[in-house]
Biopython code that builds the backbone (N, CA, C, O; Angstrom):
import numpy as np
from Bio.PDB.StructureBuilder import StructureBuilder

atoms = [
    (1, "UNK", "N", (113.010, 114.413, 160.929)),
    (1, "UNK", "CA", (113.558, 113.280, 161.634)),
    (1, "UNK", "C", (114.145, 112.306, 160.618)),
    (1, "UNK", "O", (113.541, 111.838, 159.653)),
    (2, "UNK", "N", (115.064, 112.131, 160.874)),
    (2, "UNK", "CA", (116.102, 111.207, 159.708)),
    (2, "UNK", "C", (115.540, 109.675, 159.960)),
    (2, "UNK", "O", (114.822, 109.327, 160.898)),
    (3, "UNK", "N", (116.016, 108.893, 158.953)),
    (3, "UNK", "CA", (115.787, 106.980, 159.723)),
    (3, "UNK", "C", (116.841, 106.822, 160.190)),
    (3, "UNK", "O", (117.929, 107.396, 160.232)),
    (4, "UNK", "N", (116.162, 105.542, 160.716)),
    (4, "UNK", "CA", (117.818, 104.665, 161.705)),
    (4, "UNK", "C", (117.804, 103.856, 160.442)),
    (4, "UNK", "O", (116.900, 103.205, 159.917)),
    (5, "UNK", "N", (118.782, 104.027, 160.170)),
    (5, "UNK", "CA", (119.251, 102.559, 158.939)),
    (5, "UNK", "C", (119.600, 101.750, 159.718)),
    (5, "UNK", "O", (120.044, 100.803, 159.070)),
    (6, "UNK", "N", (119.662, 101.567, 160.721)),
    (6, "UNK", "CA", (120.179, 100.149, 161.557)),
    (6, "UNK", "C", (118.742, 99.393, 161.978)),
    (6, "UNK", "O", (118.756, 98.423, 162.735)),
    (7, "UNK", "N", (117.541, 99.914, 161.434)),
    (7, "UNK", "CA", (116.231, 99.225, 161.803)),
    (7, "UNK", "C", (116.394, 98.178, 160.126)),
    (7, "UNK", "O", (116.803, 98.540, 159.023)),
    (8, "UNK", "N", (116.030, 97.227, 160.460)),
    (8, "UNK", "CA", (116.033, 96.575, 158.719)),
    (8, "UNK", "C", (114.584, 96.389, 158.595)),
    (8, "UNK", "O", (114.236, 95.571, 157.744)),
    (9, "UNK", "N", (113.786, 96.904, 159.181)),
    (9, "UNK", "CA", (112.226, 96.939, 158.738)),
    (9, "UNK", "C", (111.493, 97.797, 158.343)),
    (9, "UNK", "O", (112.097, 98.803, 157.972)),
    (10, "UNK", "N", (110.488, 97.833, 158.265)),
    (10, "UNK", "CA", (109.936, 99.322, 157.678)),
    (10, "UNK", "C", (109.337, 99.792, 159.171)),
    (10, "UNK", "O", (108.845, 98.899, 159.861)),
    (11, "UNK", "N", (109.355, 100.949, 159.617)),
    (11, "UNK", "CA", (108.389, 101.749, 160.694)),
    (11, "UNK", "C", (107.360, 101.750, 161.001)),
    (11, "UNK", "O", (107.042, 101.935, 162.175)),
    (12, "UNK", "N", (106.324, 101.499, 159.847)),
    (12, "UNK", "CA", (104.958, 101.279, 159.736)),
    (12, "UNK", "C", (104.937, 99.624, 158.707)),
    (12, "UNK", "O", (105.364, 99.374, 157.580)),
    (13, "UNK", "N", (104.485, 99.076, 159.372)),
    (13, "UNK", "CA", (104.496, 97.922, 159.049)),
    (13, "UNK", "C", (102.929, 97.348, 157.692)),
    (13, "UNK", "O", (102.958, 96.627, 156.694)),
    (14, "UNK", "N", (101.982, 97.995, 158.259)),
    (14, "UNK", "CA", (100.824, 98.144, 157.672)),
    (14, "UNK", "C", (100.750, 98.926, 156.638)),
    (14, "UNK", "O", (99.692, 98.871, 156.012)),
    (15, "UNK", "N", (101.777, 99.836, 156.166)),
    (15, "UNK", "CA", (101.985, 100.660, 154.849)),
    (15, "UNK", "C", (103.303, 100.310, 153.779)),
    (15, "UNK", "O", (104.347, 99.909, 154.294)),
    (16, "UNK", "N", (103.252, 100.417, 152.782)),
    (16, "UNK", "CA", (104.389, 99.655, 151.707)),
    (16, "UNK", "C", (104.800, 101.895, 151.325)),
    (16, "UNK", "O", (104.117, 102.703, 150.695)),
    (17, "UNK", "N", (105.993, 102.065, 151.985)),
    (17, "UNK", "CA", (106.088, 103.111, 151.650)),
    (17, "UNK", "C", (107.427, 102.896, 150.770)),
    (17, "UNK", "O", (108.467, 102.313, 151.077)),
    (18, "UNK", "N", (106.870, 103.904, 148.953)),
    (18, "UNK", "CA", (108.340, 103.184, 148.027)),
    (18, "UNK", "C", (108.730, 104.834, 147.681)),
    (18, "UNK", "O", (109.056, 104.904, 146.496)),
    (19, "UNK", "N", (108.796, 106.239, 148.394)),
    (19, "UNK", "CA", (109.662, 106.730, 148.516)),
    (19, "UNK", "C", (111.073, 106.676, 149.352)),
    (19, "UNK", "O", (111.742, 107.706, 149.430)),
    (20, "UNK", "N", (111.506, 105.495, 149.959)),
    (20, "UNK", "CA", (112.174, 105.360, 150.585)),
    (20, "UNK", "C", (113.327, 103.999, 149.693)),
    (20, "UNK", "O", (112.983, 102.829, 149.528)),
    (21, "UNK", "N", (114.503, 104.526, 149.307)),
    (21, "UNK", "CA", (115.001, 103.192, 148.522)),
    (21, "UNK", "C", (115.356, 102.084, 148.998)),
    (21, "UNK", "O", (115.565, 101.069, 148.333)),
    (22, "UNK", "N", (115.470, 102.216, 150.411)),
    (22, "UNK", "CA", (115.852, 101.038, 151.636)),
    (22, "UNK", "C", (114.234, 100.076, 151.881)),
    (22, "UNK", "O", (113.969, 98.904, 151.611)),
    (23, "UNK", "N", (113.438, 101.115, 152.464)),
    (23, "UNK", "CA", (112.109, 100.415, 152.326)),
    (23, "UNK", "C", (111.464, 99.505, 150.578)),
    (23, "UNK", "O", (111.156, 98.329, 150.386)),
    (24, "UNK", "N", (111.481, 100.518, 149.771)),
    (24, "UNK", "CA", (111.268, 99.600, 148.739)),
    (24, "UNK", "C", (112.238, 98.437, 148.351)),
    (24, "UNK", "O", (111.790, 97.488, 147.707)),
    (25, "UNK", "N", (113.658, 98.481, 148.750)),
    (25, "UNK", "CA", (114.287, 97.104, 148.548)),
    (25, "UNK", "C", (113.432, 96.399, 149.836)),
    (25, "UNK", "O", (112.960, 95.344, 149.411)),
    (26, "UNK", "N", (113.157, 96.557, 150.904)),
    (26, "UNK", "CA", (112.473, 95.535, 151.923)),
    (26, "UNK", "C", (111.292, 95.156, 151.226)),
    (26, "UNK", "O", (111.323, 93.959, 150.943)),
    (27, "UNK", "N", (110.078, 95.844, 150.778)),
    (27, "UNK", "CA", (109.556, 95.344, 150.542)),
    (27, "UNK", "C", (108.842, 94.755, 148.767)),
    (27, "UNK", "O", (107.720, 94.439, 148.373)),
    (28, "UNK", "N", (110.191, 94.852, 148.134)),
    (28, "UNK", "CA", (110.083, 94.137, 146.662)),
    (28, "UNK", "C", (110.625, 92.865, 147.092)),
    (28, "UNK", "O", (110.222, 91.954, 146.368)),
    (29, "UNK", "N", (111.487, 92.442, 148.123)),
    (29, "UNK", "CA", (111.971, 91.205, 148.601)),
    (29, "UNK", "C", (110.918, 90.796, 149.345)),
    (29, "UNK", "O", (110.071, 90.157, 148.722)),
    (30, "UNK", "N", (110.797, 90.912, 150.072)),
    (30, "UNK", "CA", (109.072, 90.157, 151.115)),
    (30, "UNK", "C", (108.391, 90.234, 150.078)),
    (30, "UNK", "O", (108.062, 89.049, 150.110)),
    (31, "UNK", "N", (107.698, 90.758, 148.827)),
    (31, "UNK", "CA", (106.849, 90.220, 148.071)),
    (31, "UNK", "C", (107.136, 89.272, 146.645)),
    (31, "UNK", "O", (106.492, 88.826, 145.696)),
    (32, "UNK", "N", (108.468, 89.281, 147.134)),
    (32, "UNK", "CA", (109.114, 88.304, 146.012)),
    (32, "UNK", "C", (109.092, 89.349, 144.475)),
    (32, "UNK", "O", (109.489, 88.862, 143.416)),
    (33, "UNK", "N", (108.803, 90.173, 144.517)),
    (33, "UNK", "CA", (108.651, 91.293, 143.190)),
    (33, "UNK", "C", (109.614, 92.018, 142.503)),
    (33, "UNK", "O", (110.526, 92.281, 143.288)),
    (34, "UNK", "N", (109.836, 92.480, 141.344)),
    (34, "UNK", "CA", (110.364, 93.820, 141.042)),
    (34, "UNK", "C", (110.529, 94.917, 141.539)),
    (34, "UNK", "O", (109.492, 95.224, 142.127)),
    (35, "UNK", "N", (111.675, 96.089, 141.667)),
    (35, "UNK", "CA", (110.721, 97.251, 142.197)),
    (35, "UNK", "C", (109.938, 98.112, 141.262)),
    (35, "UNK", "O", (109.296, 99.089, 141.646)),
    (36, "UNK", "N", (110.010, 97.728, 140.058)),
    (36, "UNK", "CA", (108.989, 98.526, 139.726)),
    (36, "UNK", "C", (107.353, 97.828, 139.420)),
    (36, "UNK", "O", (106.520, 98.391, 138.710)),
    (37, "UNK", "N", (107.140, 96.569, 140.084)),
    (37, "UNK", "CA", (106.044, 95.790, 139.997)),
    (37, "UNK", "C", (105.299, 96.579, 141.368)),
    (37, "UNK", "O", (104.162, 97.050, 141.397)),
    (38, "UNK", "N", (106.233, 96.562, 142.387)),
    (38, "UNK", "CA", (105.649, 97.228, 143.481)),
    (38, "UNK", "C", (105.444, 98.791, 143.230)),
    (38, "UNK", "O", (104.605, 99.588, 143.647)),
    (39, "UNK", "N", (106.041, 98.856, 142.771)),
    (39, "UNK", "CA", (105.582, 100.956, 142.536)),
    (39, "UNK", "C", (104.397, 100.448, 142.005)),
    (39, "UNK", "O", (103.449, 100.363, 142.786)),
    (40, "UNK", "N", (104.229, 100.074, 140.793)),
    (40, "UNK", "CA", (102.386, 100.327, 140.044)),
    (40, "UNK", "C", (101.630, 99.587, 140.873)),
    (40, "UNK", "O", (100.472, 99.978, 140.725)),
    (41, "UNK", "N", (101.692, 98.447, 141.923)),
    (41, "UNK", "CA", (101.029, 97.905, 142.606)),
    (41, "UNK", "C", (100.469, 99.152, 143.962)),
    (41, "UNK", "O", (99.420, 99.589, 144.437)),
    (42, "UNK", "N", (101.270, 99.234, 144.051)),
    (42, "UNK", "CA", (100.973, 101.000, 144.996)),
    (42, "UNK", "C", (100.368, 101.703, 144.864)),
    (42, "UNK", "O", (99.471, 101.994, 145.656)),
    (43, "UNK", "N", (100.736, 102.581, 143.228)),
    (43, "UNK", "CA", (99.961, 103.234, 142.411)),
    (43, "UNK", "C", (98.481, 102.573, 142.077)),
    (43, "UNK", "O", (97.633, 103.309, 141.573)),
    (44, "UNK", "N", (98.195, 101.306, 142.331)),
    (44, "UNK", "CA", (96.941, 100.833, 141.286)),
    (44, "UNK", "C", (96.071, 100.450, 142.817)),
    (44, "UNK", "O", (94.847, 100.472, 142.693)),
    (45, "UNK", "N", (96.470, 100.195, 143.863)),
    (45, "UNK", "CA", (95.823, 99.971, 145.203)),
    (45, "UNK", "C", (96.031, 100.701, 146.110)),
    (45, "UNK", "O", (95.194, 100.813, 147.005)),
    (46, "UNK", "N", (97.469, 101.554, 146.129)),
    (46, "UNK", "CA", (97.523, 102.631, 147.440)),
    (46, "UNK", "C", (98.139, 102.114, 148.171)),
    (46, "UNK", "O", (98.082, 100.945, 147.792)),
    (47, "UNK", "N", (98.992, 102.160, 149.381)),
    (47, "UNK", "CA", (100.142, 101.823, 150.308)),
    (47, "UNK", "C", (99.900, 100.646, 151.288)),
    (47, "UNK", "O", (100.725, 100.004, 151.938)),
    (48, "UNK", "N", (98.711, 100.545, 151.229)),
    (48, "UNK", "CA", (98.326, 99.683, 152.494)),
    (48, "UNK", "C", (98.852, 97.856, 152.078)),
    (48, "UNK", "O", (98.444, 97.268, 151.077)),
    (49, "UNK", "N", (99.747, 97.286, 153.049)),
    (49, "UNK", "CA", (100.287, 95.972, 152.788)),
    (49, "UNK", "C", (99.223, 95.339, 152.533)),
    (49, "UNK", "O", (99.498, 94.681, 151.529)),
    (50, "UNK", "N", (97.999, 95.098, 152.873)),
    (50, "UNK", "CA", (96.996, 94.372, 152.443)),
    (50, "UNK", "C", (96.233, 94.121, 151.434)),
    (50, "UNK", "O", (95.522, 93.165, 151.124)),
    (51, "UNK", "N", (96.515, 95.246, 150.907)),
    (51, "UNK", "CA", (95.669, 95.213, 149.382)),
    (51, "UNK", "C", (96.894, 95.078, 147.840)),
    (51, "UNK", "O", (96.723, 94.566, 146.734)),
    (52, "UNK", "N", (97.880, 95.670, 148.343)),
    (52, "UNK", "CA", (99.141, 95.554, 147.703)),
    (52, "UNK", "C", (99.352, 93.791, 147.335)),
    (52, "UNK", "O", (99.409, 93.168, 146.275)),
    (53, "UNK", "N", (99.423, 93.429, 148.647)),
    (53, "UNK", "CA", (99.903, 91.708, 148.666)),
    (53, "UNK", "C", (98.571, 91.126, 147.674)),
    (53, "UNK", "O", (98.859, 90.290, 146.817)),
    (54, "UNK", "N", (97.398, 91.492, 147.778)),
    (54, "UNK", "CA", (96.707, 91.389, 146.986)),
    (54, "UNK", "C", (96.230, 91.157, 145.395)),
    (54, "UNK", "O", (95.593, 90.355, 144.712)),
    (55, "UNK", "N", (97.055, 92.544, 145.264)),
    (55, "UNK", "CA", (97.016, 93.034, 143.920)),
    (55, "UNK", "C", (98.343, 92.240, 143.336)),
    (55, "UNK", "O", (98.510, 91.805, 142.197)),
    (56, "UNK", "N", (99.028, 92.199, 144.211)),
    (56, "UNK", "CA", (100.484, 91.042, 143.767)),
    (56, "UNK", "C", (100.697, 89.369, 143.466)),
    (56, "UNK", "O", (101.587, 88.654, 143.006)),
    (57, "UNK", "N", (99.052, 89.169, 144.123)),
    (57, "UNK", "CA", (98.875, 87.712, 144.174)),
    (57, "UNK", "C", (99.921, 86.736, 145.368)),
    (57, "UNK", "O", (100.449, 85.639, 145.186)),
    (58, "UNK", "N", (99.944, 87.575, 146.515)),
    (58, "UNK", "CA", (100.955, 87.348, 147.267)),
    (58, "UNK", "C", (100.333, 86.586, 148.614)),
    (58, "UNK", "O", (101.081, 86.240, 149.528)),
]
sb = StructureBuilder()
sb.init_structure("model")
sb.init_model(0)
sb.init_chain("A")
sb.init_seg("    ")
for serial, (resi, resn, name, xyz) in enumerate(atoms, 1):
    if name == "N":
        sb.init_residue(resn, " ", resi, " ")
    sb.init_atom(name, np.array(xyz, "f"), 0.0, 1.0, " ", f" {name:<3s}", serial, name[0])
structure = sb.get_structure()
């Protein structure tokens, strides 16, 4: 199943998914970040927006 690029949000709202280059520009902007601050933030806590924003000081 392909995305709608005409959604400007992510699908799962509760997950920071950064194989996606559209999703990781959404959400390195909502956390005010780099994208590669958010990849190791991912990597160092795992996908879930809650612990991410966390680990980001967000």
């Amino acid at each position: 199943m392909a995305d709608d690029l005409s959604k400007r949000g992510p699908q799962d709202r509760n997950r920071v998914n950064t194989s996606e280059a559209w999703e990781l520009t959404y959400w390195s902007t909502t956390f005010g970040v780099t994208k590669d601050q958010l990849i190791a933030a991912v990597k160092a806590v795992g996908p879930m927006v809650v612990d991410v924003r966390k680990k980001l000081g967000k």
